[in-house]
N, C-alpha and C positions, 0 to 999 in steps of 0.2 A: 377801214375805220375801226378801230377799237371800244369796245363798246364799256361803258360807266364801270360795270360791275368788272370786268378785265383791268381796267385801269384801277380801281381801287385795290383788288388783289397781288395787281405786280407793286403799286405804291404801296402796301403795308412791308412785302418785300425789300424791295430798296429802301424803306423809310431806315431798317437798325442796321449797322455793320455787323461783316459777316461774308461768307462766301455762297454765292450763287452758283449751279451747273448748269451747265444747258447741255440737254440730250438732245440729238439729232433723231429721223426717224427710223432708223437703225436700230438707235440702244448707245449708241457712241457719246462718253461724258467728258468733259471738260470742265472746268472751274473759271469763271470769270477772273482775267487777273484784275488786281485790284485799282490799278488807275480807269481801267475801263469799268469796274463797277462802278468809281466813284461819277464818271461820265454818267452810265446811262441813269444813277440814280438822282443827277442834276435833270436830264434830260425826262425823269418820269415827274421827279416835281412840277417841271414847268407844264407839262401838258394835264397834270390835276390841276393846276392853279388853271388853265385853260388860254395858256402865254404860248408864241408860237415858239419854234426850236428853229434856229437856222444854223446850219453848217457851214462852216467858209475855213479855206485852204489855207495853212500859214503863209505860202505865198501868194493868195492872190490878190491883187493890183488895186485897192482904192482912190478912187479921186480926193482930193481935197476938200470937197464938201463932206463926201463920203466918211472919210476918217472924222473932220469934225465932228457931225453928228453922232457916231460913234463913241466919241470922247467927250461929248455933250457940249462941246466947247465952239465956239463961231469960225468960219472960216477964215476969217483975218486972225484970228488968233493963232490958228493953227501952221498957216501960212508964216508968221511970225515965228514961229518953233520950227519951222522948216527951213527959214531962212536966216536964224539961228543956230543951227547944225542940231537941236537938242532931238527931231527925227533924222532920220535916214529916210530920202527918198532918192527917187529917179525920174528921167523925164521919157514922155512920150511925143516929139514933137516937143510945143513947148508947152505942153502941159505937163504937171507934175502928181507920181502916183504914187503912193505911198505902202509898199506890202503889209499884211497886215499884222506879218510874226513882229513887224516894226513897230506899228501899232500899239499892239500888247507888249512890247518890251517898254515903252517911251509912259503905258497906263501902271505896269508895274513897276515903274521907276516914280514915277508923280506920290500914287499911293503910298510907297515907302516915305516919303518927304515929307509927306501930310503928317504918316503913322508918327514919324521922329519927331517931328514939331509939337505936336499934340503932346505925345510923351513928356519932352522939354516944357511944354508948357504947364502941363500936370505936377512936375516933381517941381517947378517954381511957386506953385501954387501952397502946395504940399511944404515947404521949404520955409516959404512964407507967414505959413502958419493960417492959412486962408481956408482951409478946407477941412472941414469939420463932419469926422465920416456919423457922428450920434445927431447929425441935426435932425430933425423932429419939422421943421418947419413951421414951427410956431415960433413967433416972437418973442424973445425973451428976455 
């Protein structure tokens, strides 16, 4: 267990960019590289906010409920994306399981769609003459 005062010292840490070492009990230094600092410094946020942190393999094997709730989205919906080719699964018997590098590929493919449409919708807006960035919100 890590205790408050540890926890807030490694989160002031991780909170700026930057390079961390870690010394072994030797004297031996190494420099975090940087995708893994950016890891563990998700990984220290979540445990100051007091969220749990769970680890899961790119390949391993979600059920169908599984991935929905994952994807916040219902099981028939998902099911409907699966039996629409827009996941990649496989079956177990006849169940069907969905890995999860698949998952995150299928969440960051959604999210780009959203980002473009938004965008789209913004510079129509913009275009339109609709959006008025000195409003004040008062009536006028």
């Amino acid at each position: 267990m890590i205790s408050a005062d540890e926890l807030e010292r490694v989160t002031r840490i991780f909170a700026r960019p930057g390079h961390v070492l870690l010394v072994d009990d030797d004297g031996n230094k190494v420099e975090i590289p940087a995708a893994l600092f950016q890891h563990f410094a998700r990984i220290v946020r979540f445990m100051s906010q007091k969220q749990a942190v769970v680890m899961v393999p790119e390949e391993e094997a979600f059920t169908t409920q599984a991935a929905a709730n994952y994807l916040g989205v219902s099981r028939q919906h998902l099911v409907d994306l699966l039996d629409k080719g827009e996941i990649t699964f496989h079956r177990v018997g006849t169940h069907r399981r969905i890995r999860f590098r698949d998952i995150l590929a299928y969440e960051k493919q959604r999210d780009q769609v959203r980002r473009d449409a938004l965008n789209q919708l913004s510079d129509e807006v913009d275009d339109a003459g609709l959006y008025f960035s000195d409003y004040s919100g008062e009536d006028q």
